[in-house]
C-alpha positions as CSV (number, residue, x, y, z in Angstrom):
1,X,0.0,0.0,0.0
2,X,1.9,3.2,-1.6
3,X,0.3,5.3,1.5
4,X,1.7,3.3,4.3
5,X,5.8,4.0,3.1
6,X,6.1,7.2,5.0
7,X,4.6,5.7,8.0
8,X,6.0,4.7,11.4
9,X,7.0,0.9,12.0
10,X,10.1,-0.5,13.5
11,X,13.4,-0.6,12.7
12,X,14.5,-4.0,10.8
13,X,18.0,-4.3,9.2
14,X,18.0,-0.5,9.0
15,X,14.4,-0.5,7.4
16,X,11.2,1.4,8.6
17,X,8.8,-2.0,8.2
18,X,4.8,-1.5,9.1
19,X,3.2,-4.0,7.2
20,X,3.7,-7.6,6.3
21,X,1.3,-9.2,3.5
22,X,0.9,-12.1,1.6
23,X,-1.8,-12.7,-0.5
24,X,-4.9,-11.6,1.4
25,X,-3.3,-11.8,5.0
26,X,-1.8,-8.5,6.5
27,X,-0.3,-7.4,9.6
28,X,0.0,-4.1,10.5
29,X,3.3,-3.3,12.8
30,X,4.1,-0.4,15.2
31,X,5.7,0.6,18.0
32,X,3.2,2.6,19.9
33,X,-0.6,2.6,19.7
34,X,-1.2,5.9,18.2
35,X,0.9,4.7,15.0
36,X,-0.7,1.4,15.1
37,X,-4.6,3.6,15.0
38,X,-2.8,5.6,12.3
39,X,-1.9,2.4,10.4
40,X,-5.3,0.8,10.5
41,X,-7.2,4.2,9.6
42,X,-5.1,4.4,6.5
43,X,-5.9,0.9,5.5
44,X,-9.0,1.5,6.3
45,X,-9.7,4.8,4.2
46,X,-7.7,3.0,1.0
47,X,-9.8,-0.1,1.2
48,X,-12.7,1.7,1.3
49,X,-12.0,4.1,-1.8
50,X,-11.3,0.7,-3.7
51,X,-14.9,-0.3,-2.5
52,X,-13.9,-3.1,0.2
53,X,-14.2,-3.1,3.7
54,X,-12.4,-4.1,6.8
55,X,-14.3,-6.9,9.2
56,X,-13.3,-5.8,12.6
57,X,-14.9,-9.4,13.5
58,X,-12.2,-10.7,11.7
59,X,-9.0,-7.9,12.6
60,X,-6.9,-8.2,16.0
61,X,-4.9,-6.9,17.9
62,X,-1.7,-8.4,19.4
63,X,1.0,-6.2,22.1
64,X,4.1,-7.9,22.4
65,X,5.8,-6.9,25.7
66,X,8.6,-8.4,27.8
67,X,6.0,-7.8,30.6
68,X,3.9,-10.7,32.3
69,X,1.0,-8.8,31.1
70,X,0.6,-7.2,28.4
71,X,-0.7,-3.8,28.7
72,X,-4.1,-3.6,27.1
73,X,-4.4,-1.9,23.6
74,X,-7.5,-0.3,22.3
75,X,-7.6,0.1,18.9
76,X,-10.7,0.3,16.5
77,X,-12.0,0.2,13.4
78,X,-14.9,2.8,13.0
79,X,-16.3,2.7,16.5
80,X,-15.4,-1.0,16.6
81,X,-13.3,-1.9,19.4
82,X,-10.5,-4.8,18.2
83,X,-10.3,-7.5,20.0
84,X,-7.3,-8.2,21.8
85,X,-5.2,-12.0,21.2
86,X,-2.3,-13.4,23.2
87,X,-1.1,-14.8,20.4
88,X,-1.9,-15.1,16.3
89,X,-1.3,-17.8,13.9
90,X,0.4,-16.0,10.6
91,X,1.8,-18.4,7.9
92,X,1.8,-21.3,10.0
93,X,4.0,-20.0,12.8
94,X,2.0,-19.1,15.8
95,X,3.6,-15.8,17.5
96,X,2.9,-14.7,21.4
97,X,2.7,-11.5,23.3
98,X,6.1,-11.9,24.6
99,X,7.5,-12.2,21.4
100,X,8.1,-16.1,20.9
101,X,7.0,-17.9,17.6
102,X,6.4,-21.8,17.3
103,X,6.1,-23.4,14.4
104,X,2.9,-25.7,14.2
């Protein structure tokens, strides 16, 4: 998505990197949850020019945090709160909120 390029992410080999996609899966990456909300509105705003729109039954959210509890994350979609996982399956590797993936 050409509008998400000038957007914040975190740092990976040097590059800015806020988005991950393959074929019709997509994760959204950032360091704070204001980006993140920023992230998701601009998906948001292009899908819906294009005529699609985001399920928010079907978007989550994910913190990863060295803490034993990760701190809660409100994001939404619309007024649609996101819920919020402990861990995500992406690609066949399942990925937890304290930053471990297993393959499975």
């Amino acid at each position: 998505m050409q509008n998400l390029e000038n957007c914040p992410g975190i740092k990976v080999g040097g590059y800015n990197v806020n988005n991950i996609r393959y074929a019709d899966d997509t994760v959204l990456i950032a360091e704070n949850k204001d980006d993140l909300q920023e992230l998701l509105n601009i998906v948001e705003e292009e899908s819906r020019k294009k005529g699609l729109e985001l399920n928010s039954k079907k978007t989550e959210v994910m913190v990863i945090s060295r803490k034993q509890e990760p701190p809660k994350c409100d994001i939404f979609i619309n007024d649609a709160k996101l819920k919020q996982q402990d861990k995500f399956k992406y690609l066949g590797t399942i990925i937890t909120s304290d930053g471990r993936n297993n393959m499975k």
